[in-house]
ROZAFI-77139 format. One record per atom (N, C-alpha, C): residue in three letters; x negated, y negated, z negated; atom name; residue number from 1. Coordinates in steps of 0.02 Angstrom, whole numbers, plus 32768, in hexadecimal, padded with zeros to 4 digits. Last residue first. Layout:
// ROZAFI-77139
NODE  resn    xx    yy    zz  name  resi
NODE   ala     X     Y     Z    CA   NUM
...
// end
This chain:
// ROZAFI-77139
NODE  resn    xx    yy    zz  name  resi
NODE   unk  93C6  93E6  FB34     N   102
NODE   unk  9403  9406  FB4E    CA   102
NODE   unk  9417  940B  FB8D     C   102
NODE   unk  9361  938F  FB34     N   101
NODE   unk  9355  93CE  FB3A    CA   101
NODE   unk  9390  93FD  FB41     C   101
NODE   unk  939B  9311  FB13     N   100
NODE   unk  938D  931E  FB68    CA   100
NODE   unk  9362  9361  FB67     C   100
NODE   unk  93C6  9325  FA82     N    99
NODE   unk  93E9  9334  FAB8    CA    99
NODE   unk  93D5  9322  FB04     C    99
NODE   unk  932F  933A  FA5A     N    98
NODE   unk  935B  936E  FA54    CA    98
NODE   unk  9390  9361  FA8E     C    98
NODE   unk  930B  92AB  FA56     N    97
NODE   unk  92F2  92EA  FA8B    CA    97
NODE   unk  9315  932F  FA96     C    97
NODE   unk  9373  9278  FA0F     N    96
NODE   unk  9368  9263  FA59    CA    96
NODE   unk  933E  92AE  FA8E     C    96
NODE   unk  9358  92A6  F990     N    95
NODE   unk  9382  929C  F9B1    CA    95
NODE   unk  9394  92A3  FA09     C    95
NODE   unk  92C1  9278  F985     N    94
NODE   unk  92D9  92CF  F984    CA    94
NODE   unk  930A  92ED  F99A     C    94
NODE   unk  92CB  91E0  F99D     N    93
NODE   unk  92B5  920E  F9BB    CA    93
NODE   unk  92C9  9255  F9AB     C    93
NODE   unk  931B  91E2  F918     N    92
NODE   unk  934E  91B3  F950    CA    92
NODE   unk  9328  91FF  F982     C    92
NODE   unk  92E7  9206  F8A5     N    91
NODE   unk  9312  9230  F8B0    CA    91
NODE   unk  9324  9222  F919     C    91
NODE   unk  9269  91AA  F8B5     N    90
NODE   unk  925B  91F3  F8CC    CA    90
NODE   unk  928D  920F  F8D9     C    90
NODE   unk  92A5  912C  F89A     N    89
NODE   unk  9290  9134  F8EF    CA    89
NODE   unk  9277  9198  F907     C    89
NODE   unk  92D0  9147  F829     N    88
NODE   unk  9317  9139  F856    CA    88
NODE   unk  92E9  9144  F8A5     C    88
NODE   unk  925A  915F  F7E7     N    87
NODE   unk  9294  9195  F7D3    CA    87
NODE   unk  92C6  9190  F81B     C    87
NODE   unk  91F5  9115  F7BA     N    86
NODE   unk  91FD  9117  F808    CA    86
NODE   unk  922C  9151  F810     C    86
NODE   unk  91DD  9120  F738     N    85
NODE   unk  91E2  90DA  F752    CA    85
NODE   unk  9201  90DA  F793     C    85
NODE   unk  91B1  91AD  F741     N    84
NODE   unk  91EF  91A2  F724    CA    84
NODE   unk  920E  915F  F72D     C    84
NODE   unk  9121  9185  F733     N    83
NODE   unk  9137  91A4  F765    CA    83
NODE   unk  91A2  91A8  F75F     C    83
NODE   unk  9109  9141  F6B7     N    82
NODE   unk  9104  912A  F6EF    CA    82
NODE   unk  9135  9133  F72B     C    82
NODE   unk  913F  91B6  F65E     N    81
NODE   unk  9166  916E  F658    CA    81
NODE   unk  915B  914D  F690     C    81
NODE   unk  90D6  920B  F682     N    80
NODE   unk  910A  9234  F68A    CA    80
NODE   unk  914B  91E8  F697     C    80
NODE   unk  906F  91BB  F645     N    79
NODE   unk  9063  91CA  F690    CA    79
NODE   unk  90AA  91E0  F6A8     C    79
NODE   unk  9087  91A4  F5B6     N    78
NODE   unk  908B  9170  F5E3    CA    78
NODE   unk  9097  9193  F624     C    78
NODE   unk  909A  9254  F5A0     N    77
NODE   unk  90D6  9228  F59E    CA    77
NODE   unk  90B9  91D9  F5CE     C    77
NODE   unk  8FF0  925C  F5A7     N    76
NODE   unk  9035  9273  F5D3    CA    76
NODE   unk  9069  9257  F5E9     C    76
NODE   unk  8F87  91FB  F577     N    75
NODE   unk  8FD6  91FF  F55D    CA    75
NODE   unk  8FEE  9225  F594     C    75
NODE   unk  8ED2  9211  F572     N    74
NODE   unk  8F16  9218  F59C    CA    74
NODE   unk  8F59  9225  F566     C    74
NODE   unk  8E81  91FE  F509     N    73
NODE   unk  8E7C  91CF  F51E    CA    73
NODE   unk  8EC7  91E2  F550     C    73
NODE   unk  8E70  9284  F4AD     N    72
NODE   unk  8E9E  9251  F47F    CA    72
NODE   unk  8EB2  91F4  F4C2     C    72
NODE   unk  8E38  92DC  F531     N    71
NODE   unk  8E46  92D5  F4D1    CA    71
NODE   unk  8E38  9294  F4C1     C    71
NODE   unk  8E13  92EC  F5B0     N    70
NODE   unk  8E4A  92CE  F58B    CA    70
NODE   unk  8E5D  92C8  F548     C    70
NODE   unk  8D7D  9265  F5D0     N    69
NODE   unk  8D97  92AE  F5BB    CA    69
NODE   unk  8DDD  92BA  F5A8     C    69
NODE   unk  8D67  920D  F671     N    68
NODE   unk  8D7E  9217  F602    CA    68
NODE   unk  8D91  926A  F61C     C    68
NODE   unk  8D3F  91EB  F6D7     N    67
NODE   unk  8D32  91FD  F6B8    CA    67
NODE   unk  8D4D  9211  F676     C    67
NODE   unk  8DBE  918E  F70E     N    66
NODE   unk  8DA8  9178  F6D4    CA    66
NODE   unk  8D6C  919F  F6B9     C    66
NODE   unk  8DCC  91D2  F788     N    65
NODE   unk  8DD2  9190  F798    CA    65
NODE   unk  8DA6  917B  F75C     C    65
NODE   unk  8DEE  926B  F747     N    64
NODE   unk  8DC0  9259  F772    CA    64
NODE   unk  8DBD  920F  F764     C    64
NODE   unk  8E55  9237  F6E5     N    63
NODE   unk  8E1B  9267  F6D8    CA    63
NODE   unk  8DE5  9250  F713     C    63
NODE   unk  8EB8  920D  F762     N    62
NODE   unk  8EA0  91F0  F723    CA    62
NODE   unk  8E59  9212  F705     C    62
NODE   unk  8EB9  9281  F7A3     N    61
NODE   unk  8EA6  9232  F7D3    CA    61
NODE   unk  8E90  9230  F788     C    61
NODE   unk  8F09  92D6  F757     N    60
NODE   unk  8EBB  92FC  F76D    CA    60
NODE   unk  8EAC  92A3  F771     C    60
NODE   unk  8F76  9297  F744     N    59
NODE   unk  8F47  9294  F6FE    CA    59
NODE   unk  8F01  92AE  F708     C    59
NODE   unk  8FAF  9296  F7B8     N    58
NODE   unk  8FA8  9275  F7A0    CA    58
NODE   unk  8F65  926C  F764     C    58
NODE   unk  8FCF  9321  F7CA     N    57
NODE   unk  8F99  9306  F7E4    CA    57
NODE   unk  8F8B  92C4  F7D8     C    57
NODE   unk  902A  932C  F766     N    56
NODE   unk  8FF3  9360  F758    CA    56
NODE   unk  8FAD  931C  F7AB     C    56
NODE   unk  908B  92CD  F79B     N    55
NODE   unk  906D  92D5  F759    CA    55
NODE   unk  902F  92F5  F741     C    55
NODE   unk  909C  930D  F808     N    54
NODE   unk  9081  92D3  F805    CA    54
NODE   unk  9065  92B9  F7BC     C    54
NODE   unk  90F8  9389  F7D9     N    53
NODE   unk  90AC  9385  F7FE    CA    53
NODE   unk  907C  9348  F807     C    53
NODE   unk  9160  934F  F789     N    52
NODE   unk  911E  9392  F764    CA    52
NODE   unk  90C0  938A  F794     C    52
NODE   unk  9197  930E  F7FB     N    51
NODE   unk  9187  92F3  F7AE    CA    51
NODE   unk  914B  932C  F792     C    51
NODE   unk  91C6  9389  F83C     N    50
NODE   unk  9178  9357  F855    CA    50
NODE   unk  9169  932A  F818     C    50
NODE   unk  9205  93E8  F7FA     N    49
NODE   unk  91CD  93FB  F80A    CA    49
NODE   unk  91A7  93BB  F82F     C    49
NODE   unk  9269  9373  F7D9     N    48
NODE   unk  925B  939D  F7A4    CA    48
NODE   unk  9214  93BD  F7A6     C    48
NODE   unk  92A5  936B  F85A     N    47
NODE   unk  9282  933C  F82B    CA    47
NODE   unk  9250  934E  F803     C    47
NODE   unk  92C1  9407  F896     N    46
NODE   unk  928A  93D9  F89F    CA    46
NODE   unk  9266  938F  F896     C    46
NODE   unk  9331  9418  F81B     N    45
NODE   unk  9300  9426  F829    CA    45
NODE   unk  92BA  9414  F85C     C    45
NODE   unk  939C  93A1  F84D     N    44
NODE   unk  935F  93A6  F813    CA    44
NODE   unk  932B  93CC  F7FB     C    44
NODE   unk  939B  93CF  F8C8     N    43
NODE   unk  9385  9394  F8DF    CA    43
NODE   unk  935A  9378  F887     C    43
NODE   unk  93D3  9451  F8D7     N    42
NODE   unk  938E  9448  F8FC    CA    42
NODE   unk  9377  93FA  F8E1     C    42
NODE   unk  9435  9499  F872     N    41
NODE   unk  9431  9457  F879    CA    41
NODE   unk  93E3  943C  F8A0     C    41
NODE   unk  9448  951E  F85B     N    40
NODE   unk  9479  94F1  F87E    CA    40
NODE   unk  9465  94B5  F897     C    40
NODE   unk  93C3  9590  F8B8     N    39
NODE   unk  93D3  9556  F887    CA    39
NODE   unk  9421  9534  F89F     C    39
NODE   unk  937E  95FB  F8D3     N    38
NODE   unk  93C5  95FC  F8C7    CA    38
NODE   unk  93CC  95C7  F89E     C    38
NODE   unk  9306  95EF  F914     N    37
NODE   unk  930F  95E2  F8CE    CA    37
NODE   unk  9345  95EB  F8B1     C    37
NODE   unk  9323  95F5  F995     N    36
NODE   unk  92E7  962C  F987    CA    36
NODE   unk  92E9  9623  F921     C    36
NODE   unk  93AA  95C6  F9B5     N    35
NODE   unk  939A  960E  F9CA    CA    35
NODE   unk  9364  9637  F9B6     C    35
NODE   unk  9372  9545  F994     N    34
NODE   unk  93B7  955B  F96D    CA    34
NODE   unk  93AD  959E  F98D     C    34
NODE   unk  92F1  9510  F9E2     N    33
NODE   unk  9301  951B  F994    CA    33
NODE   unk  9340  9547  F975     C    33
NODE   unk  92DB  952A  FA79     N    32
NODE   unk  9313  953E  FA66    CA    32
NODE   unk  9320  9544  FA16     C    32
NODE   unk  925D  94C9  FA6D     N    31
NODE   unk  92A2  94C8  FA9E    CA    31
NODE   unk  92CD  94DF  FA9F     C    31
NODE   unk  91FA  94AE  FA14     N    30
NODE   unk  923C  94C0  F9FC    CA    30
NODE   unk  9263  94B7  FA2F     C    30
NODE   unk  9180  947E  FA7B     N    29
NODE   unk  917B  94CF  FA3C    CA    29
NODE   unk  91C9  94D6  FA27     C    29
NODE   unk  9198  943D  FAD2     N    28
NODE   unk  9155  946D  FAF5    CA    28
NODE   unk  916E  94B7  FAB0     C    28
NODE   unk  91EC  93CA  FABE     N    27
NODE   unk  91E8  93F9  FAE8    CA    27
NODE   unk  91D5  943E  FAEF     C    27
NODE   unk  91A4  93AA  FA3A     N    26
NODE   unk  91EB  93CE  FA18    CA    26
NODE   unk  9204  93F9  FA7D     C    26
NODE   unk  9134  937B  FA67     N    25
NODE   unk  912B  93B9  FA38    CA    25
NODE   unk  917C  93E6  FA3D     C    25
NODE   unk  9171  9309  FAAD     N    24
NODE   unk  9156  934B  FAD7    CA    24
NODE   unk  914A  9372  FAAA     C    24
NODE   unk  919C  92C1  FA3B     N    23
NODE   unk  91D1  92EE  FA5E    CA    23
NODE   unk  91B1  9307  FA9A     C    23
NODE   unk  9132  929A  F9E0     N    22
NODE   unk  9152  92DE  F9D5    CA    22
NODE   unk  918B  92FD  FA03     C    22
NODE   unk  90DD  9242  F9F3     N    21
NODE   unk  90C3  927F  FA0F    CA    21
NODE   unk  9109  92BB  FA0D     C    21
NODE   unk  910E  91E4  F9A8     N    20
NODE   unk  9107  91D9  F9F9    CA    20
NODE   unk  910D  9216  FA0C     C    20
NODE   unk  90E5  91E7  F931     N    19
NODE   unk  9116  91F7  F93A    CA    19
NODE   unk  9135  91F5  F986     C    19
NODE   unk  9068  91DD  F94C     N    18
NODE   unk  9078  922D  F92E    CA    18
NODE   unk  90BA  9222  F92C     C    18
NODE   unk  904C  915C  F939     N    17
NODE   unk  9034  9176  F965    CA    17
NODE   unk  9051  91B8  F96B     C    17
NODE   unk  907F  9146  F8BA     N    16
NODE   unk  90BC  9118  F8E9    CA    16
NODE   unk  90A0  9142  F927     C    16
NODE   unk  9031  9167  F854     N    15
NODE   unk  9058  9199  F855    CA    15
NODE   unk  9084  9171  F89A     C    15
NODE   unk  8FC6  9108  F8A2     N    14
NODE   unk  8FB8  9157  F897    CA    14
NODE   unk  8FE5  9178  F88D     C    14
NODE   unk  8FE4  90A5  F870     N    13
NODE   unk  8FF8  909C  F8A0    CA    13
NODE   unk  8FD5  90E9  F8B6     C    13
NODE   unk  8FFB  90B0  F7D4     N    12
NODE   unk  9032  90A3  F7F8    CA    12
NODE   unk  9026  90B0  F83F     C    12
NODE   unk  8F69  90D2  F7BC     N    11
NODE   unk  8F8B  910A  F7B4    CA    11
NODE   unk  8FCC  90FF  F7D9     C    11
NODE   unk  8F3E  9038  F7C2     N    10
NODE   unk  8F18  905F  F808    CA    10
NODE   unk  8F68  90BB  F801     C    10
NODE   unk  8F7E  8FFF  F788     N     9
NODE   unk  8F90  8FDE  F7B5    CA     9
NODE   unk  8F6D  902E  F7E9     C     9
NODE   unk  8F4F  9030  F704     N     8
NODE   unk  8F86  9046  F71D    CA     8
NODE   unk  8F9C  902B  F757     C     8
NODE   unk  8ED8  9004  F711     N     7
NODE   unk  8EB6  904E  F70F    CA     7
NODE   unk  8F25  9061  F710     C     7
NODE   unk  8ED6  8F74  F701     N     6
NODE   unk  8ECC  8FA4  F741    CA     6
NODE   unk  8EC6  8FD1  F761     C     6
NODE   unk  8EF9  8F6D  F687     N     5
NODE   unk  8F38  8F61  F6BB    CA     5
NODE   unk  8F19  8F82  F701     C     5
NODE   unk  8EEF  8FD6  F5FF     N     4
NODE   unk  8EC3  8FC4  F643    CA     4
NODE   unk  8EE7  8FAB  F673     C     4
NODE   unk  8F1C  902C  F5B8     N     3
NODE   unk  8F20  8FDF  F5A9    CA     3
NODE   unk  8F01  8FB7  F5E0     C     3
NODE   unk  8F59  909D  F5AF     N     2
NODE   unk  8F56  909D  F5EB    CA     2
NODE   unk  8F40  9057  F5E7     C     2
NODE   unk  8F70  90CB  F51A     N     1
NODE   unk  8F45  90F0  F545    CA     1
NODE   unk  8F30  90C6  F581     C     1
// end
């Protein structure tokens, strides 16, 4: 899908931009996650939900950026493998913001 080194150079530094963004998101919207989700684990659940979201906006950029339609030209899985490249800097951040939200 993605054979374009520039058409993944541009999506890498698109999902690296979105991953910046997320510990004022994780301020402004999950400040108390474990009281409004009863979750044990806040920190795989809000992997879990920005992987999904970067992903989803991810594949809009693409669509847009490329024009294409998505039939048969977008792999998911690549975009999902991309974003999954940056596993240790999203958990590290989700981490981090969480506990100076304590």
């Amino acid at each position: 899908m993605l054979q374009d080194s520039s058409i993944r150079k541009s999506i890498d530094e698109y999902i690296k931009r979105r991953i910046k963004e997320i510990p004022l998101e994780v301020k402004e919207t999950f400040f108390k996650t474990k009281q409004v989700w009863k979750c044990e684990n806040e920190v795989d659940f809000l992997y879990g939900y920005y992987v999904g979201k970067i992903e989803e906006s991810t594949l809009h950029y693409l669509l847009k950026a490329t024009r294409a339609s998505a039939g048969g030209f977008i792999d998911s899985f690549e975009i999902r493998g991309m974003i999954e490249s940056h596993r240790s800097e999203l958990l590290t951040l989700i981490k981090n913001t969480i506990s100076e939200n304590q």
